[in-house]
N, C-alpha and C positions, 0 to 999 in steps of 0.2 A: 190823075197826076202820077206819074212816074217819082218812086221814091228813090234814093240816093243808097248804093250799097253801103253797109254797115262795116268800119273797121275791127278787123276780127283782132281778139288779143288772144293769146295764148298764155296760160298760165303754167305749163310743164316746158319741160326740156324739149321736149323733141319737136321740133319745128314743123312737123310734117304731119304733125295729128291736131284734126279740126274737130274733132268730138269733144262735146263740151265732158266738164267734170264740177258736179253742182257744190260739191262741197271744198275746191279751191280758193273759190272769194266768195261774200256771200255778195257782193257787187259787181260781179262780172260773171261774162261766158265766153266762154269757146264754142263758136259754131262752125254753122258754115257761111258762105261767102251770098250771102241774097240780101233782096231788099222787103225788110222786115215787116210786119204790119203796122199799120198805125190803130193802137187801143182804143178801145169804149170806157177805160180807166186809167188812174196810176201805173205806171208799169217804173220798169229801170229806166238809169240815164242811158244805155242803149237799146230802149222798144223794146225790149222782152220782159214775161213776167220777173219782176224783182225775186229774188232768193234771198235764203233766211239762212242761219246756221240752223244744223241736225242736231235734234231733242235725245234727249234717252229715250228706248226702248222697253218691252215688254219682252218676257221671255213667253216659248210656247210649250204647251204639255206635248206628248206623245199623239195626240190626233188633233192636232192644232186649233187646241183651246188654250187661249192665251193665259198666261200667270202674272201674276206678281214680281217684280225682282227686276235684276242687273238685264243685260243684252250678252251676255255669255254663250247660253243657247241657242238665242237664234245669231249670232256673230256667227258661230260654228255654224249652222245652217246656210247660213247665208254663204258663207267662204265653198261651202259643196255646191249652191248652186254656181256659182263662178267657174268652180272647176269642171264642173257637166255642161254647163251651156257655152263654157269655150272650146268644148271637142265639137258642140251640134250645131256652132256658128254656119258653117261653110252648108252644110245642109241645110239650116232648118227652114227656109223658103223655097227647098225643090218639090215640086208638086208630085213629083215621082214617092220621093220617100214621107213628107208630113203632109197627108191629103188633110188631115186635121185644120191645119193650117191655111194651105190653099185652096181648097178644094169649095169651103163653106164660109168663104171671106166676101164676095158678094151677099151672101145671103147675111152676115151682120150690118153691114155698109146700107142692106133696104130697109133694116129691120131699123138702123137708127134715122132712115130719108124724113121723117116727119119733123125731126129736129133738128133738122140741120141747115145753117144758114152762113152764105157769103162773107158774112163779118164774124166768125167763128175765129176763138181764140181757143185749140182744143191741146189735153194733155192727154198722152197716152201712156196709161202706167204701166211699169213691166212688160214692154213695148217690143222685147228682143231686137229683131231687125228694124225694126217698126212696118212689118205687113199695113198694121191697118192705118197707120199715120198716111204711109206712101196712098192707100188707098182713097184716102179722105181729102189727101193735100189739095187738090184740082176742086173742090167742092168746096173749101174757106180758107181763110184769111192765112194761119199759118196752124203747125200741127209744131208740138213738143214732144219725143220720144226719150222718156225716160227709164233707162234699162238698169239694171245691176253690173251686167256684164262689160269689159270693156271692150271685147272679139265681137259680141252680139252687135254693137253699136258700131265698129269699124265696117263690120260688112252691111250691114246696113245703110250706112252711109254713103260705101261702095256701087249700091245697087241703086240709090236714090242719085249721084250724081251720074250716072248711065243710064235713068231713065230722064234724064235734067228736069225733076224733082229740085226745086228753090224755094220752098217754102216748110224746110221741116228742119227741124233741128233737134240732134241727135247729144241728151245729156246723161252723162251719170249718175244715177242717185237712187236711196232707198225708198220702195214705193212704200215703207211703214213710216218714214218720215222724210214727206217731200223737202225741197230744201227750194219750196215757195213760201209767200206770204200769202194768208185767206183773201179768200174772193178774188184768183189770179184768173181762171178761166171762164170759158161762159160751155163750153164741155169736154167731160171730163171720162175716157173708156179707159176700160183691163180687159182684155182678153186671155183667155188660158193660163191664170197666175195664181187665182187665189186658192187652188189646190197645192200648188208651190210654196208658195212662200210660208214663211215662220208665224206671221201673225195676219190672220187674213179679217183678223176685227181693226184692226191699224191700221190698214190699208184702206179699207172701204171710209174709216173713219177721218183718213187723211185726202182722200179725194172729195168726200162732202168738204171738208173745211176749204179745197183751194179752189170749189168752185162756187160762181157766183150765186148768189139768190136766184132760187127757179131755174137754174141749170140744169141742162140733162146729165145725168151719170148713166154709164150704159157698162153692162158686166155680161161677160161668156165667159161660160167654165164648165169643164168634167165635172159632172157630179155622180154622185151615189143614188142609184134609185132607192125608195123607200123600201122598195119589196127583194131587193135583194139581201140576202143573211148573210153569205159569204164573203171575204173582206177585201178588196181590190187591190188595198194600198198594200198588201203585202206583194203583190206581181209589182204592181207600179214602180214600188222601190228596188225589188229587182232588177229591174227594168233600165232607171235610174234613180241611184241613190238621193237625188235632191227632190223628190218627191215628199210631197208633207200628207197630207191627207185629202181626200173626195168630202165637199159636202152634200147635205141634202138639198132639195131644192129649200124646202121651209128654214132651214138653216141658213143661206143664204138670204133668204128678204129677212130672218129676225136681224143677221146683222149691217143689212141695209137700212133695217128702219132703227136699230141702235144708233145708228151714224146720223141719224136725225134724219135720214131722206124719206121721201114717198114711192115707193112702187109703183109706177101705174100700169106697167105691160109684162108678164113674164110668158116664153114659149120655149117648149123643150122639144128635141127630137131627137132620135138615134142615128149613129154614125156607125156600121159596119166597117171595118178598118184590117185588110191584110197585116198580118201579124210579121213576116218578114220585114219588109220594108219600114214597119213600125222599130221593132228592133235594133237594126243597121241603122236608123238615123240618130237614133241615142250613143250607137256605137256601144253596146252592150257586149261584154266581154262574151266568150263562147260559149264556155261552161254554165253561165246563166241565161243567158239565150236559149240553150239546150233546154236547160230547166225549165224554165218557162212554158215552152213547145210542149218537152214533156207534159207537163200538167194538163194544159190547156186539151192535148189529145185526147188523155185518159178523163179527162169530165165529160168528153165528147163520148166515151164507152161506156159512161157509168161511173165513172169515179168521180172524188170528192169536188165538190163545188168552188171552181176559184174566185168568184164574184165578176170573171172578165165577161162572161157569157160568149164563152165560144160555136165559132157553126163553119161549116165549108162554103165557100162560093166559089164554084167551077174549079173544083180540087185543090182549092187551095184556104188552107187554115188562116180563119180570122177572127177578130173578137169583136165586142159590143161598147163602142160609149155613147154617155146619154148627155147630149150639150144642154147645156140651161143659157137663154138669156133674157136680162133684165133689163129694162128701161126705169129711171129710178129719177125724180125732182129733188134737187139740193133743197136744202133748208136757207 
């Protein structure tokens, strides 16, 4: 049956932007102009998962182990990520400069094929452009990308109605405190976030809660190998300042299974990654570019260990990351 397009409200001034913003009403959105899915539950009086006002927060220590207290520190965190991922908007989906991104975006897409179904009602947390939303869209029912950034979600948006992409809808909101009500999805992914963001136990713990019983939760992330000594996150931030910390792989499932889920699948592999083009798509100032480089060479001679694990391929300087992903059952 053909459903009926959904009246779009706009809750900002500017008439011209269809990007939702979750924390405007907690009974309405702003999306895009499609015809919405019809739910397996409650949803809103317009077919999407209903929204809730934004709780307080957790602040994070120095290697993003969360604390006690106000949202002060990660506020400030948070406001850096805004301001770095609205310079890497226009970039961060050229396969040229974040191969990270496009390059091994099939290879999540197969990794989550066993759970994935036609009547999928799926969330994507910290979603940027929404790569993997746009990816999944053709495969269920509708995808939600929820990003921090508001440049990350425009062009996102831009590239989803150019590929006439109608089933995703692109909102704003913090992935430590979705601004759903529990048991909104039936799956629920993050890809490349939880080393970003401020509190990476709030986030996993807030995707268990918005998705359904027996849901799949699925996570890819830069992590830190066990056997490396040398510290990453000090290039990373370099790099770009809104970098929070690398975790371990076993770090990652303890606080998978905090969040009350089950792990059932994790696989890791390494990503050789041109260090240029890595760079330039952060848009890294020069003098820390330089530095960078620098380093990276002289551990290649003998000097000190920067935890990137650099090597040459076909003369040209690159380093090491180690993706982890998890496939993980809601509670």
């Amino acid at each position: 049956m053909i459903q009926p397009l959904v009246t779009v409200r706009h809750f900002r001034d500017d008439p011209g932007n269809d990007v939702q913003d979750g924390y405007d009403l907690p009974d309405g959105y702003v999306g895009m102009h499609s015809p919405w899915p019809r739910p397996r539950r409650r949803m809103s009086g317009d077919g999407r998962p209903p929204l809730r006002r934004p709780r307080g927060g957790r602040v994070v220590a120095e290697h993003g182990e969360a604390t006690s207290g106000g949202r002060g520190l990660a506020k400030r965190h948070d406001e850096t990520v805004v301001r770095e991922f609205s310079k890497q908007a226009e970039t961060f989906g050229d396969p040229r400069l974040n191969t990270a991104y496009t390059r091994h975006l099939a290879r999540l897409v197969d990794y989550m094929e066993p759970e994935l179904d036609r009547e999928d009602v799926v969330l994507e947390v910290a979603a940027g452009t929404g790569l993997v939303s746009r990816a999944l869209a053709h495969r269920v029912r509708h995808v939600t990308a929820l990003d921090l950034t508001p440049a990350m979600l425009e062009q996102g948006k831009r590239e989803a109605d150019r590929d006439g992409v109608t089933n995703v809808t692109f909102t704003r909101g913090d992935a430590a405190d979705l601004p759903y009500l529990s048991r909104s999805f039936t799956l629920v992914v993050c890809r490349f976030a939880l080393h970003q963001v401020a509190d990476p136990e709030a986030v996993l713990r807030e995707m268990a809660r918005v998705s359904r019983p027996g849901g799949a939760l699925f996570i890819q992330d830069v992590i830190r190998p066990e056997d490396v000594a040398a510290d990453p996150d000090r290039i990373e931030r370099l790099r770009d300042p809104s970098h929070n910390a690398l975790l371990t792989r076993a770090r990652v499932t303890e606080l998978v299974e905090a969040a009350g889920a089950e792990v059932k699948r994790t696989e890791t592999f390494d990503h050789v990654r041109p260090l240029a083009p890595w760079l330039e798509q952060a848009r890294t100032p020069d003098d820390d570019a330089a530095r960078i480089r620098k380093e990276l060479e002289a551990e290649l001679s003998g000097g000190p260990a920067t935890g990137m694990r650099p090597c040459m391929v076909d003369g040209e300087l690159c380093f090491t990351h180690t993706n982890l992903l998890v496939h993980a059952c809601a509670p």
